[in-house]
Structures are given as structure tokens and as C-alpha cells.
C-alpha positions as CSV (number, residue, x, y, z in Angstrom):
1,X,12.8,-2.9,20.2
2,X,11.6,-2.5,16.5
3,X,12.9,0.1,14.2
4,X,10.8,0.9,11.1
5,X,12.3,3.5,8.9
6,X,9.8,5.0,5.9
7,X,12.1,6.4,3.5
8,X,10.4,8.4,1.1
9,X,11.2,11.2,-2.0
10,X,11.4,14.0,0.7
11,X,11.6,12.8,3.9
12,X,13.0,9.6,6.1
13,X,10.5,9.4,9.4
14,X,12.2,6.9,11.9
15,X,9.8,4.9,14.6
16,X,10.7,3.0,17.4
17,X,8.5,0.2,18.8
18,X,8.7,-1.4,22.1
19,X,7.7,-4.7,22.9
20,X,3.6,-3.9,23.3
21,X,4.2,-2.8,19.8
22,X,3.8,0.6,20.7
23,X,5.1,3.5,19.4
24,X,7.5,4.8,22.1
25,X,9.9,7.3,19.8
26,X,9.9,9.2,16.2
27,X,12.3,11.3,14.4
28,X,12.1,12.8,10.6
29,X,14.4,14.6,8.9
30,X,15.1,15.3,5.4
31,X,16.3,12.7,2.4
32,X,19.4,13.3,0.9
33,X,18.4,12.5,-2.2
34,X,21.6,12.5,-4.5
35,X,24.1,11.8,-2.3
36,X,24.7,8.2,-1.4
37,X,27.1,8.2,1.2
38,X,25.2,11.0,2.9
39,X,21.8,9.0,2.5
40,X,23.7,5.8,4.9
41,X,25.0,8.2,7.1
42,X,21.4,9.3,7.9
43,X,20.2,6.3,7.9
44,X,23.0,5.1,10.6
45,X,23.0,7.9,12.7
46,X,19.0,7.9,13.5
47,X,19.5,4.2,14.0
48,X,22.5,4.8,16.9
49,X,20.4,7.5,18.3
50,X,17.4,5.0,18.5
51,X,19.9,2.8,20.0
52,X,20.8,5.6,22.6
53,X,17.4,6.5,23.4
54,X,16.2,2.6,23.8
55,X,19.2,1.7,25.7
56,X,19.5,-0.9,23.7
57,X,20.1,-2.1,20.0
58,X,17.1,-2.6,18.0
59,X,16.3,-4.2,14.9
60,X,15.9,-2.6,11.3
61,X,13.5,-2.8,8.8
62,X,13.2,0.1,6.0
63,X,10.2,0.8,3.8
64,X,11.0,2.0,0.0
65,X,9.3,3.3,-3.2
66,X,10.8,1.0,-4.6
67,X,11.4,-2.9,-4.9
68,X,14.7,-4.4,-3.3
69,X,16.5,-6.7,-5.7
70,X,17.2,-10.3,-3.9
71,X,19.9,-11.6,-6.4
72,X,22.4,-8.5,-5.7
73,X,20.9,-6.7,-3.2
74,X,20.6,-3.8,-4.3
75,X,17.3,-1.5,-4.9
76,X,15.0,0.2,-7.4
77,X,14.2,3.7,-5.8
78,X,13.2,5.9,-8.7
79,X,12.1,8.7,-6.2
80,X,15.3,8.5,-4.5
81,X,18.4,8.6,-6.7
82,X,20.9,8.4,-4.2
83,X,19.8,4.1,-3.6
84,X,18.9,3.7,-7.3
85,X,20.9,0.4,-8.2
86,X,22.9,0.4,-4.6
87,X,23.5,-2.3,-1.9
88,X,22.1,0.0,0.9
89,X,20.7,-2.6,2.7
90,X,24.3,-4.6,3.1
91,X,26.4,-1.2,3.6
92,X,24.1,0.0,6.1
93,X,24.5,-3.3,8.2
94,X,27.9,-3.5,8.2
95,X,27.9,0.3,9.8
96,X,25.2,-0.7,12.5
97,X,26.2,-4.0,12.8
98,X,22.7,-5.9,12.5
99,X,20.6,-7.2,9.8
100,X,18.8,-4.6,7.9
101,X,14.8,-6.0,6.3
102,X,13.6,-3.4,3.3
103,X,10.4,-4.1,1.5
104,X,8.3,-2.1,-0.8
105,X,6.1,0.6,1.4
106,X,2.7,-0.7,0.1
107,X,3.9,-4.4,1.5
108,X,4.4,-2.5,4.9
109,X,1.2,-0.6,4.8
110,X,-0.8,-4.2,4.5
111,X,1.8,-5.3,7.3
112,X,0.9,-2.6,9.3
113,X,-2.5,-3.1,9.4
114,X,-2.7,-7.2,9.8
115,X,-0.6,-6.4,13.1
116,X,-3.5,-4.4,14.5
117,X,-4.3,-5.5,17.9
118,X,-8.0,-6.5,16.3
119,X,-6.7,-7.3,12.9
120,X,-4.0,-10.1,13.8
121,X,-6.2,-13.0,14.5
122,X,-6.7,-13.5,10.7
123,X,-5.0,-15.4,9.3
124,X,-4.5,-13.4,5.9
125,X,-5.3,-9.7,5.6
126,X,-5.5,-8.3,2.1
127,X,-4.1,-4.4,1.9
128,X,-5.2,-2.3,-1.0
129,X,-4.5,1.2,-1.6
130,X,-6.7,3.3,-3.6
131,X,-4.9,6.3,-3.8
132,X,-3.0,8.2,-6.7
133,X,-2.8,4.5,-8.1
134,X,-3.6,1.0,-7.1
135,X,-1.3,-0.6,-4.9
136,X,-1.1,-3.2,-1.7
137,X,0.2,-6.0,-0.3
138,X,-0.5,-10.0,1.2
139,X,-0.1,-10.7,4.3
140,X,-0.6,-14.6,6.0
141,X,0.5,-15.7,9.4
142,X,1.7,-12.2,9.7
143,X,4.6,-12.3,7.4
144,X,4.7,-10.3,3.7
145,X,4.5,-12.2,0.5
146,X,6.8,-10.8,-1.5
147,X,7.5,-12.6,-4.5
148,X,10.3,-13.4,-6.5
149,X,10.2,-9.7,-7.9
150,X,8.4,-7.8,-4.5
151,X,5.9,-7.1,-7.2
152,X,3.0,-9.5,-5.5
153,X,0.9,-6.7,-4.2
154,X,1.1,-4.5,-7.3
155,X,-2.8,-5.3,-8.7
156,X,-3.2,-2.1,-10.1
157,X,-1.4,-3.7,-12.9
158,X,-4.0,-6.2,-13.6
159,X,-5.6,-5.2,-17.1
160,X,-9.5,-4.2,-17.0
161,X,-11.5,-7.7,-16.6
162,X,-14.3,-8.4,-19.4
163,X,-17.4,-7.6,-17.1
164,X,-15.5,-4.2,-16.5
165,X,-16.3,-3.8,-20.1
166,X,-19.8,-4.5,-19.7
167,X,-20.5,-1.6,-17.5
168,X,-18.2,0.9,-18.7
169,X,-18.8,0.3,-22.8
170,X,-16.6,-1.8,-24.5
171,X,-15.3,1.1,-26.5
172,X,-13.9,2.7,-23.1
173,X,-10.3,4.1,-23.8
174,X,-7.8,1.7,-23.0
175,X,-5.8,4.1,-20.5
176,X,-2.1,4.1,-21.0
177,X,-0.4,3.3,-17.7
178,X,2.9,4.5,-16.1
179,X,4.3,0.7,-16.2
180,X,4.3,0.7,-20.2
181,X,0.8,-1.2,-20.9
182,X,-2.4,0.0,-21.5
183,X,-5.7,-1.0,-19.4
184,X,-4.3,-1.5,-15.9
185,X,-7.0,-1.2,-13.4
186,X,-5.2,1.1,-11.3
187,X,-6.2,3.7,-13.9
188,X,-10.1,3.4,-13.6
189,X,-10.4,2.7,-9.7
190,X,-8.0,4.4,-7.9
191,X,-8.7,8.1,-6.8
192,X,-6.8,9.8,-10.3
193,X,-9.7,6.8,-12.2
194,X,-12.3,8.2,-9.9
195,X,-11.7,11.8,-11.7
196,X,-11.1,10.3,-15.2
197,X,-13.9,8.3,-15.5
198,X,-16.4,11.1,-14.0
199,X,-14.7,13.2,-16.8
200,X,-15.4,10.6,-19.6
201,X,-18.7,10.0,-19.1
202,X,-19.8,13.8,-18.4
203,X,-16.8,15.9,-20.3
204,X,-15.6,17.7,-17.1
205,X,-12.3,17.2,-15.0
206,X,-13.7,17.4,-11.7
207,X,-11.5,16.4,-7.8
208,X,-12.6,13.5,-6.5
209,X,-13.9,15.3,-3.4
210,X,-16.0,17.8,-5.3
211,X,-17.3,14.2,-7.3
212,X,-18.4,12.9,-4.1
213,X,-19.7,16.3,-2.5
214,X,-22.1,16.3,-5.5
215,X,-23.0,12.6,-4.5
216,X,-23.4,13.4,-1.0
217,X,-25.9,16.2,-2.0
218,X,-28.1,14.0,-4.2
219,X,-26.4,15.1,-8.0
220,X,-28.1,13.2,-10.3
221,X,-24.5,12.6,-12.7
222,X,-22.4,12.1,-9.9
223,X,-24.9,9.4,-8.5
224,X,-24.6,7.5,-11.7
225,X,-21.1,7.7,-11.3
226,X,-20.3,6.2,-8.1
227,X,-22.8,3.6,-9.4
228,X,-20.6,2.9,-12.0
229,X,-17.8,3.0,-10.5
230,X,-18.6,0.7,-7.6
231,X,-19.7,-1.5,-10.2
232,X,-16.0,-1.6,-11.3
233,X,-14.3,-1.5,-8.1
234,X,-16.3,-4.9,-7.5
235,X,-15.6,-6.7,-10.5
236,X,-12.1,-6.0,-9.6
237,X,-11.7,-6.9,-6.3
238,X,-13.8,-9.8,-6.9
239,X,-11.0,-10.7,-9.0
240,X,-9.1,-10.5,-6.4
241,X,-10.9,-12.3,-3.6
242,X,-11.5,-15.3,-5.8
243,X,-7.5,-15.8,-6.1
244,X,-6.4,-14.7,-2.5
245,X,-9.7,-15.6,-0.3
246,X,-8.4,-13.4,2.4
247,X,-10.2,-13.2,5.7
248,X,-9.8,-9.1,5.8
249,X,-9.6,-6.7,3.7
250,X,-8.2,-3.6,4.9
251,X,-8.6,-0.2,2.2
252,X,-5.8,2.5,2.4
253,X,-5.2,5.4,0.2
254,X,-7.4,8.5,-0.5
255,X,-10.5,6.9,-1.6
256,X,-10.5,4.5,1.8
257,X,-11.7,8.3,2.9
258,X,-15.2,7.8,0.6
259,X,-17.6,5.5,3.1
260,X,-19.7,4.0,0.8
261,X,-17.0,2.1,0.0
262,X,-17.7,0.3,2.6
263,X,-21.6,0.6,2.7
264,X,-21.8,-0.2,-0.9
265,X,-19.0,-2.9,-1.8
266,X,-20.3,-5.9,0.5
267,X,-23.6,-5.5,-1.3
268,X,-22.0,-6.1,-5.3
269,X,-19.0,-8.4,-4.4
270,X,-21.5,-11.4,-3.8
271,X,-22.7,-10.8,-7.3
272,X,-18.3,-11.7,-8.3
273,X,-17.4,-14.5,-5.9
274,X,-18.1,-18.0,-6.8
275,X,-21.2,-19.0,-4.9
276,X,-19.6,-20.9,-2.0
277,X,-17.5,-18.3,-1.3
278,X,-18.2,-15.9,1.9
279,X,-17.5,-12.3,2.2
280,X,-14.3,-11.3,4.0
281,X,-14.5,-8.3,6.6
282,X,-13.8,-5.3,5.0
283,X,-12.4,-2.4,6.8
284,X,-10.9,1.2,6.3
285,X,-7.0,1.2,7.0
286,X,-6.5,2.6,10.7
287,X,-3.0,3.7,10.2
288,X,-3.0,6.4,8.0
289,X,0.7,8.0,7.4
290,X,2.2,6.4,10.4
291,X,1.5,3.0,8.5
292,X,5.0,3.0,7.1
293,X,7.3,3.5,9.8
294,X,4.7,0.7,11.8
295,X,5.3,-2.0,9.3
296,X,8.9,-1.4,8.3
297,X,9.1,-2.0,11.5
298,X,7.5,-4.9,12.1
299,X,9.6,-6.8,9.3
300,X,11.8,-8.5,11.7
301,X,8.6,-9.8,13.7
302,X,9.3,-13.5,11.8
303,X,10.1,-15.4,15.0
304,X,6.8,-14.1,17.2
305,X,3.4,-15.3,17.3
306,X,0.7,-13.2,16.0
């Protein structure tokens, strides 16, 4: 049995996962967010009442917002102050007496997907989230990459490339970013980009689905801008491609909702990719929310065969 906790700001959501790799149980409740000892008791008590319902012990893996720390063990949970800077994953194996696996959440969305029934007979799958930012993970021979710092997947924090320039001006407002730098992709091509380049180009702060209603409907200013923005997301991902050469490409996050993503992307990558390079399948993600628990899960599936 495979346990995946996703343990967010709010909430901890517990799945269990039998053998098929099939959801088979779920729980969520609350995260107590300041209190430490309270947060492992949580954590231990859904595990022992997996345990019960299963019959048997399970394994562990955890999902965090957050990046675990491999020289101390401990974590980096800004949105949950109660693991900020603490060994959880040691203290909570020594109360449930197994080994406990954490990775960062967008590592386990990508892991999630590349252990779709379809999806695992590539070798490595690519998972990028377009959503509030830019985010994702690597995933070959079914296994994360990581990194030295669990930062591998964090492309949103690539700076703008030079062809970006081209099509957006080279003027364009280098965006301050939440990490400290100024530029990052993430803030021109995720969903919150979407918005703020519609609004600098046409002066009005519009949602991202009322920008793509108008695009939908024919609007003349909202054509040009998913023009230029495809434009963008291309040059970016073919970044991207031409590093990794993935064999998928699965898109998660709020824009994975926009389908001409998916219409419109395999037409411009070519355009990015050095010339002997072939397209990779690109898909939507097909996990949604339950994407977390899946590949928290599926953390401790190092010994089986995709």
C-alpha cells in the first residue's frame, strides 16, 4: 500500500493506494498550522488509521510547499509555520516506525502524471504548471529529479530569453518576481502573466477567463494577445525542450484549462527546437487536485518497474 499525504496551507488530504495503483481510501482534515507537535500527531494518526483500514502498514511519502533540506533534514514550508526549519520527516518516522519520502508538491504533480497508466512508457515526462506562477517537475525512469536544492523543476525562475524580447518590445517591464530577481518567466506566462500582459499592452486588468472569452468570441485585442502570448510561451518552453528533450509533456495549472494551448503550441515550438529535434507529446495534466496525494504517494515506487 502507498500512502501520499498533500500537506498544504489549509488542509492535509491523505490517499491510500493499493497495488493497481488505485485509489482505494482518502481522508482530509484541517492543518494545524502553528503548532508543531500537533501538526505530527496528525500526520501519525491518519497514517495508523490508513494502517487500520489497509490491514496493513503502508509506506509514506508527503508532498510540501516547500523544499526539504537534505543536509539536516529539515524543511522550508513558508505556508506552514508549524514545519518551517523542523526535522518532520525523521520525527514522524520514528512515531510510525517506517521511512517517511517528502518532495516539493510540483515534483509530485509531474510524478503523478508520468505514472499514468498511458503516460509511463516514456521514458521522461516533463510537468509544467501554469497556474498562479510557473512551476513543475522532471521525471525519467519514473523517479523525481530533484536536485541538490529540490529546486530542479522551478523554471518559472528562468529570466525572459532574448527572442521573448523580440515579440514583446524590448522596453517590456522587467517584472519584479517573488524570488528577489526581476524578469522570471513565471511572471509573463503563467495565468497571473496571462492578465498582466493583456493589461500592458491594452491598459485594462482583465481575468484570464474573461481574456479568453473575448478570444473565444472573435475580440480583435484579445486575438492579438493570445498571439502574443503563445508566441512567448513557445520561446520558453523551447528553452526548455532543447535542455530536457522529454518524450511528454504534461501542462497542469489553470491555464492547462485554455485548449489552444494545445492546438496552438505544436505549431510555434518547431520554429525553437534545433532542427533535428522532434516534437514531444504534449498533453493536459489528467489529475487535477488529486495529483498531490497520487504522487506523494508514489515516492516510494523506486524499486518497481514502470
Amino acid at each position: 500500500m502507498y500512502y501520499g499525504f498533500d500537506m498544504g496551507g489549509t488542509k492535509i488530504e491523505l490517499g491510500v493506494f493499493d497495488d493497481n495503483l488505485q485509489r482505494i481510501w482518502q481522508k482530509r482534515v484541517p492543518t494545524p498550522r502553528e503548532d508543531y507537535r500537533q501538526l505530527l500527531a496528525t500526520l501519525c494518526d491518519l497514517t495508523l488509521e490508513a494502517d487500520a483500514f489497509c490491514g496493513r502498514r503502508g509506506s509514506v511519502g508527503i508532498g510540501i510547499p516547500g523544499l526539504p533540506n537534505d543536509d539536516d533534514g529539515t524543511l522550508f514550508t513558508a505556508n506552514v509555520p508549524a514545519a518551517m526549519g523542523r526535522p518532520l520527516p525523521r520525527d514522524l518516522a520514528a512515531l510510525i516506525g517506517r521511512e517517511v519520502r517528502v518532495d516539493n508538491d510540483a515534483n509530485c504533480f509531474a510524478l503523478s502524471e508520468a505514472w499514468d497508466d498511458e503516460f509511463r512508457r516514456y521514458p521522461t515526462v516533463l510537468g509544467i504548471i501554469l497556474g498562479t506562477g510557473v512551476g513543475g517537475g522532471l521525471i525519467v525512469d519514473g523517479k523525481t529529479v530533484s536536485g541538490r536544492n529540490y529546486i530542479a523543476g522551478e523554471f518559472g525562475h528562468l529570466r525572459l530569453p532574448v527572442d521573448a524580447l523580440e515579440v514583446l518590445g524590448r522596453d517590456v517591464p522587467r517584472v519584479a518576481c517573488g524570488c528577489g530577481h526581476q524578469g522570471c518567466i513565471e511572471n509573463y506566462i503563467s495565468g497571473r502573466g496571462f492578465e498582466w500582459m493583456y493589461a500592458h499592452f491594452y491598459g485594462r486588468h482583465l481575468p484570464a477567463t474573461e481574456i479568453i472569452a473575448h478570444y473565444q468570441a472573435g475580440e480583435p485585442q484579445a486575438v492579438a494577445h493570445v498571439d502574443r502570448f503563445m508566441d512567448v510561451l513557445a520561446i520558453c518552453l523551447g528553452n526548455l525542450l532543447t535542455v530536457l528533450d522529454p518524450h511528454l509533456v504534461v501542462i497542469g495549472g489553470g491555464l492547462s484549462n485554455f485548449d489552444a494551448i494545445y492546438q496552438v503550441l505544436p505549431q510555434r515550438l518547431p520554429a525553437h527546437l534545433l532542427r533535428v529535434a522532434r516534437l514531444p507529446r504534449i498533453e493536459k495534466a489528467r489529475y487535477g487536485d488529486a495529483g498531490g496525494v497520487r504522487g506523494a504517494a508514489f515516492l516510494n515506487l523506486v524499486n518497481r518497474e514502470k
